[in-house]
Structure formats: structure tokens, C-alpha cells
C-alpha positions as CSV (number, residue, x, y, z in Angstrom):
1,X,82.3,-49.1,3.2
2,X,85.9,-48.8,2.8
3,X,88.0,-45.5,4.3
4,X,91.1,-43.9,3.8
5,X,94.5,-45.2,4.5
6,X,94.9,-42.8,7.1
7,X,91.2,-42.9,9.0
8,X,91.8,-46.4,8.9
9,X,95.3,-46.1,11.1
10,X,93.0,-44.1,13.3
11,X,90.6,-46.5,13.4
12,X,93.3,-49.1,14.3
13,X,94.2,-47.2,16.6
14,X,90.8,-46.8,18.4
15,X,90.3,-50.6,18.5
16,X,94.0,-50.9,20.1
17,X,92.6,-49.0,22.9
18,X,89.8,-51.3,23.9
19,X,87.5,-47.9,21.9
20,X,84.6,-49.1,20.3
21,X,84.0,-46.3,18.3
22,X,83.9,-46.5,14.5
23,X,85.4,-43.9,11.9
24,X,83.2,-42.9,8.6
25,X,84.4,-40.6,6.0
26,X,82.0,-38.0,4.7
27,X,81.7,-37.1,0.9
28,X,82.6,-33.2,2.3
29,X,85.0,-31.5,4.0
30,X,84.1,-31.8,7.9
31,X,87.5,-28.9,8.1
32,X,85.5,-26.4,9.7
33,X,82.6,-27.2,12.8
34,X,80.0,-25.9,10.4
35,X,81.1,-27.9,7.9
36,X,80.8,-31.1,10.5
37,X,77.7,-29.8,12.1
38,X,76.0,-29.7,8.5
39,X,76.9,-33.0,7.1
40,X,76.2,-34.7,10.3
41,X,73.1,-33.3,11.0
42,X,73.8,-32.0,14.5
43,X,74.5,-29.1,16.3
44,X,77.4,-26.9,16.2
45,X,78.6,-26.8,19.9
46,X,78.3,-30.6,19.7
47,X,81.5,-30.6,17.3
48,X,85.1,-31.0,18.8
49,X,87.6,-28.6,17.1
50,X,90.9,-29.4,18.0
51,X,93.1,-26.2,18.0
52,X,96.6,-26.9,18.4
53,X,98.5,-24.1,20.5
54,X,102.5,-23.6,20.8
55,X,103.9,-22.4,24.3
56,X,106.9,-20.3,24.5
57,X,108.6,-23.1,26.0
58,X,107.4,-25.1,23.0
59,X,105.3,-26.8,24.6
60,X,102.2,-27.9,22.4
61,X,99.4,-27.7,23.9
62,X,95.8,-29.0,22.2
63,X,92.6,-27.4,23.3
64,X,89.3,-29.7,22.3
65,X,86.6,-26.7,21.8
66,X,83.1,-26.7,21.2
67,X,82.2,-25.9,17.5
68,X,80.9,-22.2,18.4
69,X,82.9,-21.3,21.3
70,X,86.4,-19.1,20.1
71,X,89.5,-20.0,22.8
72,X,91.1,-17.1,24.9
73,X,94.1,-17.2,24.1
74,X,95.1,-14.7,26.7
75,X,93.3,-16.8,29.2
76,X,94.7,-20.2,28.8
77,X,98.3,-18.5,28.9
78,X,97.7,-17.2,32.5
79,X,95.9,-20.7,33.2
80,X,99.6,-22.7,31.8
81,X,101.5,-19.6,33.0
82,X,103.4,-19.6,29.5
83,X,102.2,-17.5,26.6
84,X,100.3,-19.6,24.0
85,X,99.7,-18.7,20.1
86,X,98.3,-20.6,17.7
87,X,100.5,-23.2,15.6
88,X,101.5,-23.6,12.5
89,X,100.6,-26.5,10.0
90,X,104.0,-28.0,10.1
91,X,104.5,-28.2,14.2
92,X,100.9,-29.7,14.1
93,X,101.8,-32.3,12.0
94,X,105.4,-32.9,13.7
95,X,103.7,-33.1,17.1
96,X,100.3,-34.6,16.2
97,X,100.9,-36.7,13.5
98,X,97.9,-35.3,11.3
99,X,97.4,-32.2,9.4
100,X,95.1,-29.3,10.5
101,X,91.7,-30.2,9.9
102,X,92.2,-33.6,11.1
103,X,93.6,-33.6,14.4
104,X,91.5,-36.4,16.5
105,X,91.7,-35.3,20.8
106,X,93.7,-38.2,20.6
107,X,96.5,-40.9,19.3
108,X,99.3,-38.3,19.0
109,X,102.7,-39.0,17.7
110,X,103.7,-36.7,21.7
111,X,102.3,-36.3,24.4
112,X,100.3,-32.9,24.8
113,X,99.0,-30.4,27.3
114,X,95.2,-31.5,26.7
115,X,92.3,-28.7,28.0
116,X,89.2,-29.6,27.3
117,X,86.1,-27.2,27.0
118,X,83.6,-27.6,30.0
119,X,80.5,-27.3,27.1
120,X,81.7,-30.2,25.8
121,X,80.2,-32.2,28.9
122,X,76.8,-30.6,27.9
123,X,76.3,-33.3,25.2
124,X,75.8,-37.5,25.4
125,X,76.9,-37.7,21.9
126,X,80.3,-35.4,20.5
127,X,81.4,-35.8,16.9
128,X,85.7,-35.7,16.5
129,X,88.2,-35.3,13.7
130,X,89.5,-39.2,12.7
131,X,92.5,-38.3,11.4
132,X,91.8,-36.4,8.1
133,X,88.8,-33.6,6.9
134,X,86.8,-35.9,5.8
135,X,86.6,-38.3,8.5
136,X,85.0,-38.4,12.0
137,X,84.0,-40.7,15.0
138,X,81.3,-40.2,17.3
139,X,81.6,-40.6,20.7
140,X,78.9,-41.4,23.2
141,X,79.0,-40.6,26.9
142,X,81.4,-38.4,28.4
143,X,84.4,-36.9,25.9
144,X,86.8,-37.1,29.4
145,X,86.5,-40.9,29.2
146,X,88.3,-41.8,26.5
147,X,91.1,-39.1,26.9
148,X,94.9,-39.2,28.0
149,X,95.5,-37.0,31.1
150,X,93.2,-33.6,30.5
151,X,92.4,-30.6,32.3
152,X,88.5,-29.0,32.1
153,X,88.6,-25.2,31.5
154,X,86.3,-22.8,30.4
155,X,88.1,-22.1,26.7
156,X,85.8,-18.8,26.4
């Protein structure tokens, strides 16, 4: 089964990493965790949302949420000490290199502040954004092990 242009530079990308992990596109939107959770057949909180942040500094920071769990904004700001709000679809795509609803918790086109939610690590198996809405990977074993530098928090 042949994928998109773009989940397949994902999927490149994956494989350039020594990731054996493999990339499928879904005949529905996976935008939203329900969305993912229901054309996957799994649960919610096993669904990664990744919700891209902007510091005051500008620093972009990406939180990796569970599919149920809302982030505290006002929380992670003390945690960084630098206010955070919620970005907007262009500085996703300059700083990601994917549009929102397809941000993957990695391959970005810059480096990010990365905070991962602890529920996360309740789960063997996690399903991720590849790159567009449609697609997704999953990822067995521990999230953490196939991420760039990362921080554990408890997003809630």
C-alpha cells in the first residue's frame, strides 16, 4: 500500500534513524485523538497529541500529550520559567516542518523544547502523527526511546 508524498519523507526519515517503525495512512482524518483513537481501535489516552507551544522568548516548545489529558498551560510556563501560549499554524509549520494535525514527536525542521506526558509511559504500544492527518506510526515500548532530548512532566 502506497502513502503520501509527505508520510513517506516521514517514513524515510524513521528508517534514517535506525526506527523500525512503519507509517500507514488512514482513509479518515486521525486530526483530533478521538478521531485516531476510533479508526485505530484503541484507547484515547494511548494517542500522542502533539501541541506546539510558543515561549515569550520564542522559544517553541512541543508538548507530546495523552489523547484525554488537556495541558496547563500555566503550569508548564512556571516549569520553563517563560510564559507559553499556544501557536499558531504558520510558526508550527516554520519550526516543525508539518502542519497542525500532523506534527510527529519527532524529525523537526529545529530543535524544540520536548515535555513529554508521564501517562504516556502507562502504555507498551502509543499511536503518533506521521507527518499529515491521515497518517500515523505505532510505537512499541517506551515513547522516551526513540525521542531527541525530553523532559517528563505531568502536562495536567
Amino acid at each position: 500500500m502506497s502513502i503520501s508524498k509527505r508520510a513517506q519523507q516521514f517514513q524515510d526519515l524513521l528508517h534514517q534513524r535506525g526506527l523500525d517503525l512503519t507509517v500507514q495512512e488512514l482513509p479518515d482524518s486521525t486530526r483530533t485523538a478521538d478521531d485516531a483513537a476510533n479508526a485505530l481501535g484503541c484507547e484515547k489516552a494511548q494517542i500522542v497529541k502533539s501541541l506546539v507551544f510558543r515561549s515569550a522568548l520564542d522559544t517553541p516548545v512541543l508538548v507530546l500529550a495523552s489523547g484525554p489529558n488537556r495541558v496547563n498551560e500555566q503550569a508548564i510556563s512556571r516549569l520553563l520559567g517563560d510564559k507559553i501560549t499556544k501557536a499558531d499554524a504558520d510558526f508550527v509549520k516554520q519550526v516543525t516542518g508539518f502542519a497542525i494535525g500532523g506534527v510527529p514527536p519527532l524529525g523537526h525542521r529545529q530543535e524544540l523544547e520536548l515535555l513529554v506526558d508521564e501517562d504516556l509511559l502507562n502504555f507498551d504500544e502509543v499511536w503518533a502523527a506521521a507527518g499529515t492527518p491521515n497518517a500515523v506510526f505505532r510505537i512499541t515500548g517506551p515513547l522516551t526511546a526513540i525521542l531527541p532530548r525530553h523532559q517528563v512532566i505531568c502536562v495536567k
